[in-house]
C-alpha positions as CSV (number, residue, x, y, z in Angstrom):
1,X,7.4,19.2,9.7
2,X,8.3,16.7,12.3
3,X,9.5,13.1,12.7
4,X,7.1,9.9,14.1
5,X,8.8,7.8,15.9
6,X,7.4,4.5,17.6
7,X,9.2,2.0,19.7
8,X,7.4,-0.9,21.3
9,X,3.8,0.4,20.6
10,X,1.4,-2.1,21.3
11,X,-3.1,-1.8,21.7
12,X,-5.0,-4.2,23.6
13,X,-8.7,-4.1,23.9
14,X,-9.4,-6.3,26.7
15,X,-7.5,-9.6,26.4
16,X,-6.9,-8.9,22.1
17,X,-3.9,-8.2,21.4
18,X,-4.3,-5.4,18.0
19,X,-0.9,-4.2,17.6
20,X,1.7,-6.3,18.8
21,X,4.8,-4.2,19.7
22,X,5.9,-2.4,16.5
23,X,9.0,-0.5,16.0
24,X,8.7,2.3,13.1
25,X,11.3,5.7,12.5
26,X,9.1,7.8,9.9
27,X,11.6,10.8,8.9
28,X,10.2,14.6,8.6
29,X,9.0,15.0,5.3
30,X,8.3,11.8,4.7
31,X,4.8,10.3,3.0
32,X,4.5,7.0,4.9
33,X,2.0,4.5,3.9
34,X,0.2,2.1,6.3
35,X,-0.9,-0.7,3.9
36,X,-2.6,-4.7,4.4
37,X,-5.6,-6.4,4.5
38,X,-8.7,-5.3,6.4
39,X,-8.1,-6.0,10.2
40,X,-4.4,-5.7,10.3
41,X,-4.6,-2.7,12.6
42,X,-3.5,0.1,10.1
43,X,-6.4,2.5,11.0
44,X,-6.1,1.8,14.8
45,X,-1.8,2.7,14.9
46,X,-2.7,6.3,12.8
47,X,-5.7,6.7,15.7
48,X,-3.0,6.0,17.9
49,X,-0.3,8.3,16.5
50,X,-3.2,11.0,16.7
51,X,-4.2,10.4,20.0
52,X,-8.0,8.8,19.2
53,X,-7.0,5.5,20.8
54,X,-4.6,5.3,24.2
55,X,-1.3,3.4,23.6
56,X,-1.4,0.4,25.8
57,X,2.5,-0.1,25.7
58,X,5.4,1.6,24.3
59,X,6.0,5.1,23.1
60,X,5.2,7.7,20.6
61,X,7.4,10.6,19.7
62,X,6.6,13.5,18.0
63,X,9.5,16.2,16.7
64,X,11.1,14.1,19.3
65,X,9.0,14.8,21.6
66,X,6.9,11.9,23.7
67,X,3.0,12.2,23.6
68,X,1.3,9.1,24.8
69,X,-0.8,11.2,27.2
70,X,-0.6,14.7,25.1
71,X,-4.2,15.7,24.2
72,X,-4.7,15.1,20.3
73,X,-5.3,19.2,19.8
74,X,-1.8,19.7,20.9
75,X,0.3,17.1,19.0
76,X,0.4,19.3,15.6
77,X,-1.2,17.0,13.7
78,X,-4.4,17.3,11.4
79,X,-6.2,14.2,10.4
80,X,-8.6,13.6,7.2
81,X,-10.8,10.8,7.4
82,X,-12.6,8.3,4.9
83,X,-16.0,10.6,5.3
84,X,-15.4,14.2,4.0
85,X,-17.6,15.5,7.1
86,X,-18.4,18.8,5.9
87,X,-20.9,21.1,7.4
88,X,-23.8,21.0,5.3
89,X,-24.9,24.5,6.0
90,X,-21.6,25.8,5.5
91,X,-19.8,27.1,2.7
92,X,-16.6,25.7,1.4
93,X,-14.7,29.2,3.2
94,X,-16.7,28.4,6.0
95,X,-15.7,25.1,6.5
96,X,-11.9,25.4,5.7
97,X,-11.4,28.1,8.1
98,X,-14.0,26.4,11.0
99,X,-11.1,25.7,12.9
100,X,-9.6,28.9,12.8
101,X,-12.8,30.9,13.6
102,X,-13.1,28.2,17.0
103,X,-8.8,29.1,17.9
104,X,-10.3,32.8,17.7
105,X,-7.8,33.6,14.7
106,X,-7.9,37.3,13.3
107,X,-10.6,37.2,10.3
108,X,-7.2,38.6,8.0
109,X,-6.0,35.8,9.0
110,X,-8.3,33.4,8.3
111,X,-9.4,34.5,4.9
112,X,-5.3,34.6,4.3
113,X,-4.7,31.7,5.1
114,X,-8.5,29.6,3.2
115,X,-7.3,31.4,0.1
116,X,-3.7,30.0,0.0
117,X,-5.2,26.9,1.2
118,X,-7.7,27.1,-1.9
119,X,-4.7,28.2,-4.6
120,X,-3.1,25.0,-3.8
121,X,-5.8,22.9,-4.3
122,X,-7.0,24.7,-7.0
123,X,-10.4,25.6,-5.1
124,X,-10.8,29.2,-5.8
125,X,-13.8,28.7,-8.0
126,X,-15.3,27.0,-5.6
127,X,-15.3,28.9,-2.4
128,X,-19.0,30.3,-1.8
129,X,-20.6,27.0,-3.1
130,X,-22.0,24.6,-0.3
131,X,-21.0,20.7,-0.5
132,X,-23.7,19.6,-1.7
133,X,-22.7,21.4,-5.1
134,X,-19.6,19.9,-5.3
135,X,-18.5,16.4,-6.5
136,X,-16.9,13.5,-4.2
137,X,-13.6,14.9,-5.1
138,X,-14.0,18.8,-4.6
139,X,-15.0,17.3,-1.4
140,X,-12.3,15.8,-0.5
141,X,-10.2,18.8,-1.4
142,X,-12.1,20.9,1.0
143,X,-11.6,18.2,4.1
144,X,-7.6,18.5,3.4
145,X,-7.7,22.1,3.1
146,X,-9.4,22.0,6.3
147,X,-6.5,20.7,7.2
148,X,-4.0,22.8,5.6
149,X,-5.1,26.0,7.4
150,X,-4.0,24.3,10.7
151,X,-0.5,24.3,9.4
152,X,0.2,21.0,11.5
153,X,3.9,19.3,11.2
154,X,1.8,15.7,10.3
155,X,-0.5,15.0,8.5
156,X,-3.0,11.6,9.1
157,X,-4.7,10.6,6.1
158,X,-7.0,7.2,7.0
159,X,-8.3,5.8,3.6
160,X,-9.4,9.3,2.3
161,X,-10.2,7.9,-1.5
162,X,-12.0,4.7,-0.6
163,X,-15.6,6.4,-1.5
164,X,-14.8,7.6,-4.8
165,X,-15.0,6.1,-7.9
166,X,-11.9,4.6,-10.1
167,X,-11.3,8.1,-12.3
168,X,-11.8,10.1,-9.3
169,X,-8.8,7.9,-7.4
170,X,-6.4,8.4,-9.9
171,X,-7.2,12.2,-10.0
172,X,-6.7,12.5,-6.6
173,X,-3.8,10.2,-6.1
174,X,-2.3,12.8,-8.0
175,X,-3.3,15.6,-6.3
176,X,-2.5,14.8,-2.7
177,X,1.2,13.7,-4.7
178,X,1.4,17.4,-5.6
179,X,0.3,18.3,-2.2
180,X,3.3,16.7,-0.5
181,X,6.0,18.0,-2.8
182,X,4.5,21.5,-2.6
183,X,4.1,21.3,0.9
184,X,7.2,19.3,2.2
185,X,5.3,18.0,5.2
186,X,5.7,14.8,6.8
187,X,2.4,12.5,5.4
188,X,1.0,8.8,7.2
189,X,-1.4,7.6,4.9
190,X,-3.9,4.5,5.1
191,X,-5.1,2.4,2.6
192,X,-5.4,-1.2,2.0
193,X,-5.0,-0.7,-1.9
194,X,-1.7,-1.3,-2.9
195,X,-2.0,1.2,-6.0
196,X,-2.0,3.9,-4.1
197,X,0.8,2.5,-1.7
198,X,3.1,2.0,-4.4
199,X,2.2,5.3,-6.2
200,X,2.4,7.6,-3.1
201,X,4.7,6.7,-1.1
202,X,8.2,7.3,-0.1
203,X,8.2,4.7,2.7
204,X,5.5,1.3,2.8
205,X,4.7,-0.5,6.0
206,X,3.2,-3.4,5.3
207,X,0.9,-5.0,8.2
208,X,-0.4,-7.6,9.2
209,X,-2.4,-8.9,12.4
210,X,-1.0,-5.9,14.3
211,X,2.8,-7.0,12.9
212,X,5.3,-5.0,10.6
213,X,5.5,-7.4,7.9
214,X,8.6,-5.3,6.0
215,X,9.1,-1.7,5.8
216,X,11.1,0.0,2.4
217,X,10.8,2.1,-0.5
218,X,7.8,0.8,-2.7
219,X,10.1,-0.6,-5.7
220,X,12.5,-2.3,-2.6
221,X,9.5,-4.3,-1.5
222,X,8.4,-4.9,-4.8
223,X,11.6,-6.4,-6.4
224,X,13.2,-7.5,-2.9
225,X,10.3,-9.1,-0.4
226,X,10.7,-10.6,2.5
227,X,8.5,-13.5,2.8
228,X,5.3,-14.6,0.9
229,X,2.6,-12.1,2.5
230,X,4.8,-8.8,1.3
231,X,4.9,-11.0,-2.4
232,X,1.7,-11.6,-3.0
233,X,0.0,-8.5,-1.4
234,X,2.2,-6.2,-3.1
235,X,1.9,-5.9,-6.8
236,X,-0.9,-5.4,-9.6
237,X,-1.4,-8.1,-10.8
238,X,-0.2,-10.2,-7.8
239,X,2.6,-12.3,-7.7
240,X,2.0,-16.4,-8.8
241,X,2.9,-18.7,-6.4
242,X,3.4,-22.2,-8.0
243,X,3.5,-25.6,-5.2
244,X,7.2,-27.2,-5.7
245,X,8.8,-30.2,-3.9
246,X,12.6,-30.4,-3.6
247,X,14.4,-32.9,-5.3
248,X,17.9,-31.9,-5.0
249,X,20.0,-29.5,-2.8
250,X,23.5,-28.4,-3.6
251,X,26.3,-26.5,-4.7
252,X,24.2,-23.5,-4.2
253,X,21.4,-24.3,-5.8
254,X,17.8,-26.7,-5.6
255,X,16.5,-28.8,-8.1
256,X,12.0,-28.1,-7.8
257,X,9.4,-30.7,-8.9
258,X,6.6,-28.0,-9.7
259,X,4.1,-30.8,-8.6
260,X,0.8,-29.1,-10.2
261,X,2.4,-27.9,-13.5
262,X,3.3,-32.2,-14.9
263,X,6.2,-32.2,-12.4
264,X,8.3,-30.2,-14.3
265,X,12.2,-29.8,-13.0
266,X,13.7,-26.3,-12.8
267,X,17.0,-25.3,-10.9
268,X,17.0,-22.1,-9.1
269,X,20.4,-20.7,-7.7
270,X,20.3,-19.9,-3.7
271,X,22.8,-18.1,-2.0
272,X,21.5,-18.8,1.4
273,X,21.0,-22.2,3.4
274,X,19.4,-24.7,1.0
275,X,16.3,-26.5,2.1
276,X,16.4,-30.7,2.3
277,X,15.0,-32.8,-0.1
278,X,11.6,-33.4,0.2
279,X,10.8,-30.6,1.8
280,X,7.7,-28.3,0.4
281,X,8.0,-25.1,-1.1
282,X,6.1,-22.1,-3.3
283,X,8.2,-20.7,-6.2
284,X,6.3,-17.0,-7.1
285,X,6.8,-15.4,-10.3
286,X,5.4,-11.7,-11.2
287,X,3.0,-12.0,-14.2
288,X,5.4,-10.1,-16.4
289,X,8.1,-12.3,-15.3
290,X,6.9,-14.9,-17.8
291,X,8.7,-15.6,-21.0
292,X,8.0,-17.2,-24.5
293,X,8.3,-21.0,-25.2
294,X,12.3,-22.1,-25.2
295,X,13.5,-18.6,-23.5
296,X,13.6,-19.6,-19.8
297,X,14.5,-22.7,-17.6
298,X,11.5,-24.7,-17.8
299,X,8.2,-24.4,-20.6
300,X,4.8,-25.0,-19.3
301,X,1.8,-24.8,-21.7
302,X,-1.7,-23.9,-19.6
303,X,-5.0,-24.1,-21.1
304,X,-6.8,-20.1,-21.4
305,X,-9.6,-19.5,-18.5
306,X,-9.9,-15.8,-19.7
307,X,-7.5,-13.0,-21.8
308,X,-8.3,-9.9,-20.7
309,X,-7.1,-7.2,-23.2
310,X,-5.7,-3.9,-22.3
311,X,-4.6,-3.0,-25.4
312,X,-1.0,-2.1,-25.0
313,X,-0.7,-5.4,-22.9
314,X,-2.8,-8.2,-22.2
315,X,-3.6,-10.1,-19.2
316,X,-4.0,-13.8,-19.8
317,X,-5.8,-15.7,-16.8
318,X,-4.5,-19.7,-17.3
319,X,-4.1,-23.0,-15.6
320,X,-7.3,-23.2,-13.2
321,X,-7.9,-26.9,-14.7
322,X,-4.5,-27.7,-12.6
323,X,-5.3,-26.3,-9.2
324,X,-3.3,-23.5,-9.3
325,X,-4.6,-20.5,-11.8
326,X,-1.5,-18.4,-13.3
327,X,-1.9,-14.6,-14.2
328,X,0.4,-14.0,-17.4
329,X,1.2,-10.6,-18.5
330,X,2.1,-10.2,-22.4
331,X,2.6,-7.3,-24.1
332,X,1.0,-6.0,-27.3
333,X,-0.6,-10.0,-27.4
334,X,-4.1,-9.6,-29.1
335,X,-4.8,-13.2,-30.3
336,X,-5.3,-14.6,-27.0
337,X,-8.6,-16.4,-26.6
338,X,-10.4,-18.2,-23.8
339,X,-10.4,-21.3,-26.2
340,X,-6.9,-21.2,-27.1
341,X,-3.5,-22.5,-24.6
342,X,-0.7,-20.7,-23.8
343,X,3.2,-21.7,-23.4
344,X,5.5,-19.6,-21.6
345,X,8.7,-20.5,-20.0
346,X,9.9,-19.8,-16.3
347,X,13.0,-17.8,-15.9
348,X,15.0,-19.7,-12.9
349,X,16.6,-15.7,-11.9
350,X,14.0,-14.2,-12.1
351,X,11.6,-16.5,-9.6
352,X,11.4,-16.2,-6.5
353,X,11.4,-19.1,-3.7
354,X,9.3,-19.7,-0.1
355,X,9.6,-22.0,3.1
356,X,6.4,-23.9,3.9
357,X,6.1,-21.2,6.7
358,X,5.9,-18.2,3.9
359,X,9.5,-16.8,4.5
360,X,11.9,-16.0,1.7
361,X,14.8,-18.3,0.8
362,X,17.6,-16.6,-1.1
């Protein structure tokens, strides 16, 4: 296992700028997760870290070792892509050990090395069948052993679970879990769902347009973000975000007008530099954030768009008629209806509070 280390990387196509100088220390042993929105140059940094696409600027290290011009078959790496690309005509042996057979590895070895490969991801049954008699899933199981045979000290996985379906996800979220604790090898993984961010990871960079929006531990981001993007992008359901105007600025705290929501007044303490009055804001609060009627700062009462039903909790989709729809999480609440309203309550410590520009104010 090895450490990634990136200082200053930046990739230009022409004049457009796609990365744009980031700065990243990914420890051995680590599982890393690239996650953002489509386009924000996740897919293009892991081509980069194995060698796919030049580095325009900056450096890569490798087991502290440089390898902006090191050929990709010599960086110790092994990559699994979105598309299993299997051989067709090849068995599932066959195709875990491919790589072995090309490096002229002793056949011992091989077939030593494609059955511990296939113990550890449970694909002994399986070894004689061709892909096409295996499911999405026993797929993708055969494309990372294919990569566990190489014994590489990094692994590049680039959105390896976006072509199955929901059950399948979960299944193999699980599995490549398992994979990394039993393996102890340092794991980058692409996605832009934030499930699988938050469920996999050790360490999240979040990106966007080519910039390192924040980088932590999932439940760091989640509880502590540093601006608005990170907020709403992280989290299932995502965070509200409720327009507010500044009344009142002072002895460490603000006094908001939430201007769509009746111009309700709440105080929220601030430790930091207070914005002016009159200035424009966005107050977020997590759906499960939200308490009953008279147990937080300030009540609002929403009219019902949709109450979906979960059974243990209930998600309850209110407010649209206002401008700005509110995502309410309550637990064990059944008698919800899309014809009924709703009053919750705001708790001033647990809300959150943005600059018109999207940064955090604490």
């Amino acid at each position: 296992m090895s450490s990634v280390t990136l200082s200053g990387v930046r990739k230009t196509f022409g004049s457009l700028e796609v990365i744009k100088g980031v700065d990243l220390s990914i420890d051995a042993k680590e599982f890393c997760v690239f996650v953002g929105p489509s386009g924000c140059g996740k897919s293009t940094l892991l081509r980069m870290i194995a060698g796919l696409e030049p580095i325009s600027a900056g450096s890569l290290e490798i087991g502290g070792k440089r390898m902006n011009d090191v050929d990709p078959s010599k960086r110790g790496i092994a990559m699994v892509f979105q598309s299993y690309a299997l051989y067709p005509h090849m068995s599932v042996r066959e195709n875990m050990g491919f790589a072995l057979r090309f490096a002229k590895v002793p056949k011992e070895e091989i077939d030593r090395q494609v059955n511990e490969a296939a113990r550890i991801l449970a694909l002994e049954p399986l070894l004689d069948r061709l892909p096409k008699q295996l499911s999405g899933g026993q797929r993708q199981r055969v494309a990372i052993g294919r990569a566990i045979v190489r014994h590489p000290d990094v692994f590049l996985f680039d959105e390896p679970l976006s072509n199955l379906d929901a059950e399948l996800r979960v299944h193999m979220r699980i599995e490549i879990a398992r994979l990394h604790k039993e393996l102890q090898t340092t794991m980058i993984y692409v996605t832009h769902d934030q499930v699988e961010a938050m469920t996999l990871a050790d360490k999240i960079v979040v990106l966007r347009e080519g910039v390192v929006e924040q980088v932590g531990r999932p439940l760091d981001l989640y509880d502590d973000p540093a601006n608005q993007f990170v907020a709403g992008f992280i989290g299932s359901p995502k965070m509200n975000f409720l327009a507010a105007e500044v009344v009142d600025a002072g002895a460490g705290a603000v006094t908001l007008k939430l201007v769509k929501q009746g111009n309700a007044l709440l105080r929220l303490p601030l430790g930091g530099p207070l914005p002016l009055p009159g200035d424009m804001v966005q107050l977020g609060l997590r759906p499960e954030h939200f308490v009953g009627a008279g147990e937080g700062d300030v009540d609002l009462t929403l009219a019902i768009d949709v109450a979906e039903h979960l059974g243990s909790t209930s998600f309850v989709y209110a407010g649209s008629a206002s401008g700005e729809p509110l995502i309410i999480e309550r637990d064990g609440a059944r008698h919800h209806t899309d014809t009924s309203a709703i009053t919750v309550a705001i708790p001033a410590r647990q809300a959150f509070l943005f600059d018109s520009e999207g940064q955090r104010l604490r």
